[in-house]
C-alpha positions in Angstrom: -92.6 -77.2 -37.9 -96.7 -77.5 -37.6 -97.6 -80.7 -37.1 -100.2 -81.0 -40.0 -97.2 -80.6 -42.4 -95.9 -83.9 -41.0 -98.8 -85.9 -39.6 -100.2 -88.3 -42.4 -103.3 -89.8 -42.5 -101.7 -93.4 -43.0 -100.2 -93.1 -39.4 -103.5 -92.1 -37.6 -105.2 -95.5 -36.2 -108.1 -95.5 -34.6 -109.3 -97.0 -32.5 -105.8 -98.1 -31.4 -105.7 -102.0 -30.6 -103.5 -101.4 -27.2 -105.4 -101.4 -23.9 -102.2 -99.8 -22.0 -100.5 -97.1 -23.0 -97.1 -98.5 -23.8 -98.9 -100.6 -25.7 -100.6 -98.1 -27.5 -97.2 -96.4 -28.1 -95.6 -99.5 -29.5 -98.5 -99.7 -31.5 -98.3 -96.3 -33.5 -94.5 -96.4 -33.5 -95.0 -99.8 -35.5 -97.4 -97.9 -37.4 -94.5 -95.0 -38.1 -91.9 -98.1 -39.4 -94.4 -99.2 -41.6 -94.7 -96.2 -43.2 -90.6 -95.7 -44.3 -90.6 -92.9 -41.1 -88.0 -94.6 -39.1 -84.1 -95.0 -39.4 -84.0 -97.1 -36.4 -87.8 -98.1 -34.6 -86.4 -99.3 -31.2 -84.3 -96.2 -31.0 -87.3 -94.2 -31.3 -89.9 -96.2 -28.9 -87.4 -95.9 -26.5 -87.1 -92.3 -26.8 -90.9 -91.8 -26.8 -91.4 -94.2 -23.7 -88.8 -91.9 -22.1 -90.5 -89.5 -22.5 -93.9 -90.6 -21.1 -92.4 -91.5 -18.2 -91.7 -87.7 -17.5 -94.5 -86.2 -18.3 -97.8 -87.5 -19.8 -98.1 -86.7 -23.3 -102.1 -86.7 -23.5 -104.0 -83.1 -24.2 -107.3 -84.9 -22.6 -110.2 -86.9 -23.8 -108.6 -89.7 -24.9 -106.4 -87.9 -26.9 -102.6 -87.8 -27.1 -99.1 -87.0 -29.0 -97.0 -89.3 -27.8 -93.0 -88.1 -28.8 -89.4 -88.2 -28.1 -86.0 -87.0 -29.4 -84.0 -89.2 -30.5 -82.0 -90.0 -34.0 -83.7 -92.7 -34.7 -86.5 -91.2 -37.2 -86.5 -89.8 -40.8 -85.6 -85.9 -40.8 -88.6 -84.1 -41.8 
């Protein structure tokens, strides 16, 4: 899977409104629901939080990928 085959350009937001990072999280995974991504949202920011907690997701300069596994999104 590359990730410009899934990333659309209605679920890029910038700038994000969250001043925290799990803030910023919830705020794209809301951003995923909205867009008919998601079988089960909480399911998913839980997975993604998970995640973060292990090991940071940014690349650097502000900029990250923030994801999880979990069952709780649409199969792409």
């Amino acid at each position: 899977m590359i990730l410009t085959q899934i990333l659309q350009p209605s679920c890029v937001k910038v700038p994000l409104e969250g001043k925290d990072k799990n803030s910023a999280i919830t705020e794209l995974v809301e951003m995923l629901d909205k867009n008919g991504l998601l079988i089960d949202k909480n399911v998913v920011l839980e997975a993604v939080l998970t995640r973060e907690k292990t090991r940071s997701t940014g690349i650097g300069s502000g900029i990250a990928i923030p994801h999880g596994k979990c069952k709780g999104s649409v199969n792409w």
